[in-house]
C-alpha positions in Angstrom: 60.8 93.0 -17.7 61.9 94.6 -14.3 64.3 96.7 -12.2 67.0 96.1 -10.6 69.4 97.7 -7.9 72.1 96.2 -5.3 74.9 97.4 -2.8 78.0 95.1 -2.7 80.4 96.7 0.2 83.0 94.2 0.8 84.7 96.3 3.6 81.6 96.7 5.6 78.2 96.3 5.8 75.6 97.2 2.4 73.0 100.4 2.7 69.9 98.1 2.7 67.5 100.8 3.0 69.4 102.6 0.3 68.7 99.6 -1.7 65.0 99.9 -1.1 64.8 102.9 -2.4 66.3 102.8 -5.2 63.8 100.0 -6.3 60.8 102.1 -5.1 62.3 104.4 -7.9 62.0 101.3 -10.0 58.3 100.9 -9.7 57.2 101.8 -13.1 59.3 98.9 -14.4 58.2 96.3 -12.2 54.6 96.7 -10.2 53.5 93.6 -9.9 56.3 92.3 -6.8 59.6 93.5 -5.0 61.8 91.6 -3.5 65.1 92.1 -1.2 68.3 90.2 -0.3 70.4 91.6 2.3 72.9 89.0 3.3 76.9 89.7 4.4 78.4 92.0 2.1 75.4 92.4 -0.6 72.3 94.0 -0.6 70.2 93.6 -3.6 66.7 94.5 -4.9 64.3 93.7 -7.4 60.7 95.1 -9.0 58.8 92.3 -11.0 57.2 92.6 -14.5 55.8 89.3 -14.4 55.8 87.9 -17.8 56.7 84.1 -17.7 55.7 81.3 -14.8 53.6 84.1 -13.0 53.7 82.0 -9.9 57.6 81.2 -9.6 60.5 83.2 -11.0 60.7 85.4 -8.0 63.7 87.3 -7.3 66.2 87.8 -5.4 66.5 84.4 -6.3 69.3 82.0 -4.6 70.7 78.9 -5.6 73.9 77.1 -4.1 75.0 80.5 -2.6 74.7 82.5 -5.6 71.8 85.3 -6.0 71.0 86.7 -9.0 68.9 89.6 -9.7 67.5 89.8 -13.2 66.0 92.2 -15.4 64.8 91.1 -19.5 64.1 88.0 -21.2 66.3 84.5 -22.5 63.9 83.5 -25.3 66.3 80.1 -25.7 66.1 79.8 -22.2 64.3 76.3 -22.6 66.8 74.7 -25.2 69.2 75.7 -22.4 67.4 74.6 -19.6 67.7 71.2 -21.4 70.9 71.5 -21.9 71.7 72.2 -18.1 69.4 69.6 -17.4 71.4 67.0 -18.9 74.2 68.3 -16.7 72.7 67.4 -13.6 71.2 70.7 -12.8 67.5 70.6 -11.3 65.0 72.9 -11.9 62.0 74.1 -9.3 60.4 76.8 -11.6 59.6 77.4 -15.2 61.3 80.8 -15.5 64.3 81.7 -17.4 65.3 84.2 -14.4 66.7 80.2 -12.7 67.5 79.1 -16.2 70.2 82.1 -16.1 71.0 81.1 -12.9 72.2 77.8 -13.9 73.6 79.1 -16.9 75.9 81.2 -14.2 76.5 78.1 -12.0 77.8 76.0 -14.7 79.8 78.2 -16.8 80.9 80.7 -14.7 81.7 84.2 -15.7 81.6 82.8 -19.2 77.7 82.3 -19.0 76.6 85.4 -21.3 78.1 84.0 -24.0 75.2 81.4 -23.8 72.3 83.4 -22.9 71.0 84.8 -26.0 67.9 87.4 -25.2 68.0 91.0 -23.8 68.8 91.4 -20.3 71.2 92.9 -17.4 71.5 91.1 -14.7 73.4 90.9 -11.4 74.9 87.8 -9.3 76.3 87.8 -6.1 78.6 84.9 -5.5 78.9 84.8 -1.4 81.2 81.9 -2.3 84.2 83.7 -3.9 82.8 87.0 -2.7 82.4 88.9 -5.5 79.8 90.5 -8.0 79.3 89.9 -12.0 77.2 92.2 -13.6 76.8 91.0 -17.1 74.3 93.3 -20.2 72.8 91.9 -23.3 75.2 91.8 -26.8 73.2 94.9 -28.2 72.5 96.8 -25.4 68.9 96.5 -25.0 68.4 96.6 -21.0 70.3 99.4 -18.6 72.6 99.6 -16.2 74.4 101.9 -14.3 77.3 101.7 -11.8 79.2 103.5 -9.2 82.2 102.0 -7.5 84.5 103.5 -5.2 87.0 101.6 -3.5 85.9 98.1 -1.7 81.7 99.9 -2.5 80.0 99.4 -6.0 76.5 100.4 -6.4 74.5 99.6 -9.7 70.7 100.0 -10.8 68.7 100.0 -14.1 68.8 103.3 -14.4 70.6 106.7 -13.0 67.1 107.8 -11.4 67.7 104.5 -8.4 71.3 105.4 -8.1 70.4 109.2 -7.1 67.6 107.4 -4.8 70.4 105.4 -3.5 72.3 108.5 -2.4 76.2 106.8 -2.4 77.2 108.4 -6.0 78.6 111.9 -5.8 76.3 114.6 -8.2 78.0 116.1 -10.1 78.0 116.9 -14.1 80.4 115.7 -16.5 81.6 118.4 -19.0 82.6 115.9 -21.6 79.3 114.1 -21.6 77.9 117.4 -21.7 79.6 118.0 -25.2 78.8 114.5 -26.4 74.7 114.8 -25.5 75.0 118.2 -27.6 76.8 116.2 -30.5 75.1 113.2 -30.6 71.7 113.9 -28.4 72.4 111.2 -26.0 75.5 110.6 -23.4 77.5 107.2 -25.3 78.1 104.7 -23.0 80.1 103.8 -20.9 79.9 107.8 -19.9 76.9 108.8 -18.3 75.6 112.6 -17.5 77.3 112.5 -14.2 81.3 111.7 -13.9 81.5 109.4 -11.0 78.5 107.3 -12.5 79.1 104.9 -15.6 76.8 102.7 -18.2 78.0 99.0 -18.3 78.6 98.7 -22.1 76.6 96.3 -24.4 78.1 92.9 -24.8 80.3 93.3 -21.3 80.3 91.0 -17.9 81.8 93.4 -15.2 83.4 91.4 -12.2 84.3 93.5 -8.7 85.6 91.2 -6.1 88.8 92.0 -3.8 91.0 92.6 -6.8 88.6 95.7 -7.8 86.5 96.3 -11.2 87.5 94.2 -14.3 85.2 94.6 -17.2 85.5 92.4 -20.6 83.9 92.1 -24.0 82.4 88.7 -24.5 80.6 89.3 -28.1 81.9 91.5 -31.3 79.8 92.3 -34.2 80.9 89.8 -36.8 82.5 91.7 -39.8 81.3 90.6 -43.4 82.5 87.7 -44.6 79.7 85.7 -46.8 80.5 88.0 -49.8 79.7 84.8 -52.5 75.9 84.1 -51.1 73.7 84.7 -53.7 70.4 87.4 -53.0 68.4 84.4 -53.5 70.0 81.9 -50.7 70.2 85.1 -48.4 66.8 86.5 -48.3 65.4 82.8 -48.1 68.0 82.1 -45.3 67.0 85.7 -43.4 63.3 85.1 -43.6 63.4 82.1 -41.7 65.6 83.3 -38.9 63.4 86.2 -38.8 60.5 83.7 -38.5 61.9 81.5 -36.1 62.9 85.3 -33.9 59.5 86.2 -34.0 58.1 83.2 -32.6 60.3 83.5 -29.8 58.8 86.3 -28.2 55.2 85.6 -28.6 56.3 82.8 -25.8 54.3 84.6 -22.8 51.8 83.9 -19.7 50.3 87.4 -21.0 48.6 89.0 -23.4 51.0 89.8 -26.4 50.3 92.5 -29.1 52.6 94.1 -31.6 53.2 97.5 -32.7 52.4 98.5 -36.4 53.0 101.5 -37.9 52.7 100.5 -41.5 56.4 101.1 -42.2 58.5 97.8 -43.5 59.9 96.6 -40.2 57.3 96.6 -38.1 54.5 95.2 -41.0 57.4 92.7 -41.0 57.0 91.7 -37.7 53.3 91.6 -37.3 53.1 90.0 -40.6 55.6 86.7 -39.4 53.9 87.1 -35.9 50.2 86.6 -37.5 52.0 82.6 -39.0 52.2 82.6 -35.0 49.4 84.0 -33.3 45.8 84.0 -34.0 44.1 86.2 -33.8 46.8 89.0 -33.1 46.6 92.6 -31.8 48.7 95.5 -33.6 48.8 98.8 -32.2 49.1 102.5 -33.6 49.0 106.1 -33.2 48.5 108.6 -35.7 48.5 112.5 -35.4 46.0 115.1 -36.7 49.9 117.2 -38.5 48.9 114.9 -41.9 53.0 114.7 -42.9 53.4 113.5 -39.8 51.2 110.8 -39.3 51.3 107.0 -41.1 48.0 105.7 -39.6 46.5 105.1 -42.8 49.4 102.8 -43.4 49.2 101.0 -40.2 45.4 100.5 -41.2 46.6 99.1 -44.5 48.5 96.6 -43.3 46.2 95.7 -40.3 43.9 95.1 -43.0 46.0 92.8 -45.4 47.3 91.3 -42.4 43.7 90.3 -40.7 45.0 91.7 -37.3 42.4 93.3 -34.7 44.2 97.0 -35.0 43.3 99.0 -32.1 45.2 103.2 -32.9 44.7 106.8 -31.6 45.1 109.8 -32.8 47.0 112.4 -30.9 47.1 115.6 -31.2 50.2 117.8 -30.9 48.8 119.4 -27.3 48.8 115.8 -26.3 52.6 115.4 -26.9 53.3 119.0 -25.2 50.9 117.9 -22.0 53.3 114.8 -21.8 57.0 116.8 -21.9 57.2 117.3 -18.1 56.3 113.6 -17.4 58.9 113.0 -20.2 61.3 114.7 -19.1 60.8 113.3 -15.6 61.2 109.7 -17.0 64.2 110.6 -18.6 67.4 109.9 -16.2 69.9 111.7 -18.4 69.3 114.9 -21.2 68.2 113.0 -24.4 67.3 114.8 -27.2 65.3 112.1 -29.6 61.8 113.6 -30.3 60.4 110.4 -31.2 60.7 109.6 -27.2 57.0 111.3 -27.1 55.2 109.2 -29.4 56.8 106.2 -28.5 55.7 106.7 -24.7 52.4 107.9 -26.0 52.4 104.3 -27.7 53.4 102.5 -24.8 50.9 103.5 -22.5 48.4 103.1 -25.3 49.1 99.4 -25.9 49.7 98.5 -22.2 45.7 99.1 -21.7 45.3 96.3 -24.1 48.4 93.9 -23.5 51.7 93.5 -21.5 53.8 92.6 -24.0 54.7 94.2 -27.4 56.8 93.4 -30.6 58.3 96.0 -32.3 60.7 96.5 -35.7 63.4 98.1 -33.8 66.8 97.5 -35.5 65.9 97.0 -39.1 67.2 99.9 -40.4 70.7 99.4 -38.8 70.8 95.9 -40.0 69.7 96.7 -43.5 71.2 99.9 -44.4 67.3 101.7 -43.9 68.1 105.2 -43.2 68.6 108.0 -45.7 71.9 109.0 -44.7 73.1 105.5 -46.1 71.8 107.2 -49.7 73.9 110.3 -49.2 76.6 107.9 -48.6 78.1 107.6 -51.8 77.7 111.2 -52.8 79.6 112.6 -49.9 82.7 110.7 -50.9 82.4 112.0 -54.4 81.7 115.8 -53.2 84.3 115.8 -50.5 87.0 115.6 -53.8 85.4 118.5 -55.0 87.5 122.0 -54.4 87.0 123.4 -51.3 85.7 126.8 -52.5 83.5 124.6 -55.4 81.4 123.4 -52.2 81.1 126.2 -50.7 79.5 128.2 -53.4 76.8 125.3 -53.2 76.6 125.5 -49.7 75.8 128.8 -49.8 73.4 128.2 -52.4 71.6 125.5 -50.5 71.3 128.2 -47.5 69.0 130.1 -49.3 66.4 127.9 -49.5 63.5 128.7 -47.7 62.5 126.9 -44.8 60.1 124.5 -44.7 58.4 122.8 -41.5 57.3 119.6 -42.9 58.5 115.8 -42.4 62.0 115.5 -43.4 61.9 118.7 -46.1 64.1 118.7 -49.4 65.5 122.1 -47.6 66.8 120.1 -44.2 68.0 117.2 -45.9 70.0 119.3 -48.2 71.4 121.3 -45.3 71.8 118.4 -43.3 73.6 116.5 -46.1 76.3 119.3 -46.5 76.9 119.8 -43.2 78.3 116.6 -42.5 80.3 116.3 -46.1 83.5 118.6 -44.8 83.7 115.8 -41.9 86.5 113.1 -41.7 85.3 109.9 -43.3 84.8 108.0 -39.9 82.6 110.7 -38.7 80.5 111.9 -42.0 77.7 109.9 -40.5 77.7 110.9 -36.8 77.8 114.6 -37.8 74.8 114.7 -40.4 72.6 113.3 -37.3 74.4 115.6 -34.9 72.8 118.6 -33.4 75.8 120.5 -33.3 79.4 120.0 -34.5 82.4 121.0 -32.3 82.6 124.1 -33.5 79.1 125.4 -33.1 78.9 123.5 -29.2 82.3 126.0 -28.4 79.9 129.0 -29.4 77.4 127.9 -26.9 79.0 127.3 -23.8 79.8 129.2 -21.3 83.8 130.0 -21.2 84.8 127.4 -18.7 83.6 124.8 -20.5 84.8 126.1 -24.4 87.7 124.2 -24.6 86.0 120.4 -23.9 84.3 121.2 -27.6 86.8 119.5 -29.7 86.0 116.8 -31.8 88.3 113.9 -30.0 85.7 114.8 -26.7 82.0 115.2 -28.9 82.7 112.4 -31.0 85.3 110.4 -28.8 82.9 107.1 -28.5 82.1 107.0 -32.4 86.1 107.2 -33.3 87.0 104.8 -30.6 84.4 102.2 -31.9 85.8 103.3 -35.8 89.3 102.4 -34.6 88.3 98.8 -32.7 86.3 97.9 -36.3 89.2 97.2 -38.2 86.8 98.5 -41.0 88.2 100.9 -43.5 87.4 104.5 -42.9 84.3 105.8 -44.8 83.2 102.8 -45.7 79.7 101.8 -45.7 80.7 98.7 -43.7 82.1 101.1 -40.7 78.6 103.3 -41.3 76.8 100.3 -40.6 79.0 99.1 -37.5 78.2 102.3 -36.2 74.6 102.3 -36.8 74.0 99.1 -35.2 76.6 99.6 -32.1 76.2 102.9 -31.2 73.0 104.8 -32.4 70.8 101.8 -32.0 72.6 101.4 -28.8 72.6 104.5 -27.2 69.4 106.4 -28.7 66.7 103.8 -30.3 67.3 101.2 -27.3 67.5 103.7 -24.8 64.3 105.3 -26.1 62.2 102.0 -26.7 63.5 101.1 -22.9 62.5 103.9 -21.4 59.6 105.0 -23.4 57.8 101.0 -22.6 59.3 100.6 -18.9 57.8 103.8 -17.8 54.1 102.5 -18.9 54.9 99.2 -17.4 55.1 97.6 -21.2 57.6 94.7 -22.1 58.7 95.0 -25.7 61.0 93.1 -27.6 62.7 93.2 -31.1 62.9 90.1 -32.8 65.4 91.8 -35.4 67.9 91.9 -32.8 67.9 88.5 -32.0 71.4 87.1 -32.0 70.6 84.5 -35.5 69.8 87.4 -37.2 72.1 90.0 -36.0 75.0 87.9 -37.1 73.5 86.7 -40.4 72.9 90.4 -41.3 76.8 91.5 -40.2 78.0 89.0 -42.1 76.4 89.8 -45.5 78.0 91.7 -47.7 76.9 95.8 -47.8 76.3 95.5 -51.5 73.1 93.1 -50.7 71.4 95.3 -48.5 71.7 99.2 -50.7 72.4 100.5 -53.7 72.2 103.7 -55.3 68.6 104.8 -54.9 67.4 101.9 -52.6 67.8 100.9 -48.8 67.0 97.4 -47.3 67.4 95.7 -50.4 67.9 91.9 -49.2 65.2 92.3 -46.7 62.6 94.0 -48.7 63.7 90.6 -51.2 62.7 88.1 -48.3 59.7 89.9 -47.1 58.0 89.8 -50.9 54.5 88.2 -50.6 54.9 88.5 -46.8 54.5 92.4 -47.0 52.1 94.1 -48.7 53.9 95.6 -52.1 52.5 98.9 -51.1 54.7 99.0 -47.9 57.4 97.5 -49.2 57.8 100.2 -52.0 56.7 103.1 -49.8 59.6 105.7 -48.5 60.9 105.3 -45.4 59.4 107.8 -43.0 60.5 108.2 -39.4 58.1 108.3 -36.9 58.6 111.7 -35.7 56.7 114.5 -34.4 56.5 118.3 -36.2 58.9 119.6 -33.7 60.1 122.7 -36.1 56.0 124.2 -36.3 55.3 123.5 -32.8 58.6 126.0 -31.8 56.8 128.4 -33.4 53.3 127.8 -32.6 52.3 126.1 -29.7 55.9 125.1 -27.8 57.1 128.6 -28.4 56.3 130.0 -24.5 57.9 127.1 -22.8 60.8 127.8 -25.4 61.0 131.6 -24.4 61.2 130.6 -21.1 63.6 127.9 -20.7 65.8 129.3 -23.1 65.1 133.0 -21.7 68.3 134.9 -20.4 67.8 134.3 -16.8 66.9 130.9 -17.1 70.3 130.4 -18.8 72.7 132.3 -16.8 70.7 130.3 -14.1 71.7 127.1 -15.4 75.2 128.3 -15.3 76.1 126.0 -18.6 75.7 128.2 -22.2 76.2 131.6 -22.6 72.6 133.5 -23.4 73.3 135.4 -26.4 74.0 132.4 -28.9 71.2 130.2 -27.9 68.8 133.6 -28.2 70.2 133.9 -31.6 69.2 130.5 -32.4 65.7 131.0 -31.2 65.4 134.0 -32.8 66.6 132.7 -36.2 63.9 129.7 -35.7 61.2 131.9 -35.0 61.7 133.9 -37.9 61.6 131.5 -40.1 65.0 132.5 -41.6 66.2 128.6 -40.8 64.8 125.3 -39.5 66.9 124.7 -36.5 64.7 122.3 -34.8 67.2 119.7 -34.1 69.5 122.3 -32.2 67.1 123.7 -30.3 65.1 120.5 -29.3 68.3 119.5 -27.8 68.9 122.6 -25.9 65.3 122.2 -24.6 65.6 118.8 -23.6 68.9 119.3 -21.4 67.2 122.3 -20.1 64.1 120.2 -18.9 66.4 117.5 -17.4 68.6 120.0 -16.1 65.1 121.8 -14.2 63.8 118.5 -12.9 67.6 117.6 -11.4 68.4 120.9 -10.1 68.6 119.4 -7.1 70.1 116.3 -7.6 73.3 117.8 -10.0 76.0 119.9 -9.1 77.8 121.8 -11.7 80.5 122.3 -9.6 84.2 121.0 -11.1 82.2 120.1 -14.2 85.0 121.6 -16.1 
């Protein structure tokens, strides 16, 4: 894994030093080398995470006037180095970075579309004079962009851009509105306007012509709805196998994480067929509904792993929020950023390489809201004034603090069942609907809360699917392409680079990805159970215990901690003068909120967490953001 940053100025001459430090801001994702090309137009930069061929691989690297920078992993990168091979390409090192290379030098723009791994890389082709930036089919390494006339700047993330110093500063009310709806900025948006995210799947080309950006992979849409659950589950547990043994291909130490839930027991269960003996990694906390070490024991010890966990503390996760939020390049409102970087830099004292589970629940239908699903449909016929007595029965329940409480799903539940169809799922995870964001802003800004600007990625992806509105098929397409995408990917990035820790997720491997699209929704839920298929395929490879076990996130008691021990750095960065300082939401409402909190009178930690969060980000960047125009 690495960082990566470059300067292509085809009118004039590149900002080299500007270059350099963006990659000193890179650091954390790549101590172990820099390197620098500064040639004609392009300037480009590198930090090293040396994984494979510890020796070679080093970048900038150049081959028949092409130079690619190169950040992530091509675990088919030796089928295709055969392949190139028998094309008459030579190869001096045993890295995939020159694999890539090839790839690019024999297939032109086209060669994402044969590099299967995560990665985002950069080439610059002094022979045509021009730049391709290309980013993995899921979205699973980061980059950012600036361009402005014959100048585009780009880095692995906004943190080197503002290092740079080319992109103007300033905040984008829209992506604004769309952190408070969704708790993360969708791509291709990013926090500030003249700055943009280079979507999943996409090759971006600038050259003389300008910017051109185009899709090269979709999410296939089911098709295979005769397989039987027999031929499927067989057929997904050997991709799953074969995906696993992928990426335990490294010239370090590689460990997996384990937290006892189905995905990642998965994982270390297929990994341990692999690697012997194998190291699985946990952390529990001392809140009990909060923590799943005992189940990350369990497995360990039906697995024969060596299990090396932690127990943490909730002090320990409020001493880390002002690194957090430093880490963080844009507001981002997932709570489960704090334990996963606790995590990381646990397992990185061990190993340099980690497995995880990541994207099993939006393959397989694993989260609850895919329960409520059905239920919603049949509610949302119900008379208007019919749901609102039960509504307003539902408010009345007291609040509770625990793990995912009967009282917040219910609320949650019915707050999203007045929603269009395309949108039921995006607002029960949302921290605020439209409506309640044009409460909180500050008067200016009111009238970007509408729903076409909060929720504008999710409906544009809902009208590209082709898939019928409502339908569990759409739920699931925007599961996998947006909220894996834009929160779980950008967490698990950000949350390993910044303690120097590769991980990958064999359940996003391409095999698997597309075998699980294509099945049909029926396979993988029904009424009362997620993850059917899989849960099918993993029998007598999981641990029945686990397998049966309810889903449980791996989250942190955010709603006691607002009242207990987080409650002063609330008060103060939610405090009056901090907020009219901030110049963004009007005082009185977000007061209100606190207040209600406090009280106990509602559990509004998801709200509130998000307000926090953009007020942290918004108190580390003071400097580096302008509000100015941001309406």
């Amino acid at each position: 894994m690495c960082g990566i940053c470059g300067d292509v100025e085809l009118g004039s001459a590149p900002d080299a030093e500007g270059v350099r430090r963006a990659a000193n801001a890179l650091a954390h994702r790549g101590p172990d080398a820099e390197g620098f090309f500064t040639e004609g137009a392009a300037a480009l930069g590198h930090r090293r995470l040396s994984i494979l061929d510890l020796e070679g691989g080093v970048q900038p690297m150049t081959r028949d006037e092409v130079t690619l920078v190169f950040n992530g992993q091509a675990y088919d990168f030796a089928a295709l180095r055969d392949e190139l091979r028998g094309k008459g390409h030579p190869f001096s090192t045993r890295s995939d970075t020159e694999v890539v290379l090839r790839a690019y030098l024999e297939w032109g723009e086209e060669f994402p579309e044969r590099v299967h791994g995560m990665f985002a890389v950069a080439l610059w082709d002094a022979r045509r004079r021009k730049l391709v930036l290309a980013r993995d089919r899921l979205g699973k390494k980061p980059l950012y962009y600036f361009c402005q006339g014959t100048r585009l700047v780009f880095a692995s993330e906004l943190k080197a851009l503002l290092a740079h110093g080319a992109a103007p500063r300033e905040l984008d009310a829209d992506a604004l509105v769309q952190y408070l709806a969704c708790e993360y900025v969708p791509a291709p948006a990013s926090i500030l306007r003249a700055v943009r995210k280079l979507p999943a799947a996409h090759v971006a080309v600038f050259d003389e012509r300008g910017l051109r950006l185009r899709r090269y992979w979709e999410v296939p849409s089911p098709v295979d709805a005769s397989i039987s659950a027999e031929d499927a589950s067989r057929e997904l547990l050997g991709l799953l196998d074969g995906a696993v043994a992928k990426r335990l291909v490294a010239d370090v130490p590689v460990g997996v994480f384990l937290s006892g839930g189905v995905d990642s027991t998965s994982i270390a269960a297929l990994a341990v067929r692999h690697k012997q003996p194998l190291q699985t990694f946990s952390i529990g906390f001392v809140e009990q509904s909060f923590d799943e070490s005992p189940w990350a024991d369990l497995a360990s010890q039906r697995l024969g792993t060596e299990h090396v966990s932690q127990k943490f503390s909730g002090q320990d996760c409020i001493d880390l929020l002002p690194a957090a939020a430093a880490q963080l390049d844009e507001p981002f409102a997932d709570p489960s950023f704090l334990p996963t970087l606790l995590l990381s830099r646990f397992t990185r004292r061990h190993v340099k390489v980690a497995l995880s589970g990541d994207g099993g629940d939006e393959l397989f239908a694993g989260y609850d809201p895919f329960l409520a699903h059905r239920p919603a449909a049949a509610l949302a016929r119900v008379p208007r004034f019919l749901r609102s007595v039960l509504q307003q029965l539902v408010h009345q329940l007291p609040s509770s603090s625990r793990n995912m409480s009967l009282d917040f799903r219910l609320k949650q539940f019915l707050r999203g069942v007045d929603a269009p169809p395309s949108l039921r799922h995006a607002s029960w995870i949302a921290s605020f609907l439209p409506q309640e964001i044009a409460v909180l802003l500050q008067p200016e800004l009111r009238q970007k809360a509408a729903p076409e600007v909060a929720f504008r990625a999710v409906l544009e992806d809902a009208a590209r699917s082709g898939a019928r509105p409502g339908s569990v098929d759409e739920a699931l397409r925007y599961y996998l392409t947006r909220y894996l995408a834009d929160d779980i990917l950008v967490k698990a990035d950000r949350a390993s680079m910044a303690a120097s820790l590769e991980l990958r997720a064999p359940y996003l491997d391409t095999a698997v990805v597309e075998f699980a699209a294509r099945l049909p929704w029926r396979l993988k839920m029904s009424l009362t159970r997620t993850k059917v298929i899989l849960k099918r395929a993993l029998r007598g490879v999981v641990p029945e215990e686990i397998l049966r076990r309810p889903k449980k996130g791996f989250g942190i008691p955010v709603a006691a901690w607002i009242r207990g021990p987080l409650r002063p750095l609330f008060e103060d960065l939610l405090s009056e003068r901090a907020l009219r300082e901030g110049g963004v939401f009007d005082p009185k409402p977000v007061r209100t909120l606190l207040q209600t909190h406090v009280e106990g009178r509602a559990d509004l930690r998801k709200p509130l967490w998000t307000l926090l969060m953009f007020q942290l980000w918004q108190k580390h960047h003071a400097k580096a953001v302008s509000l100015r125009s941001a309406a």
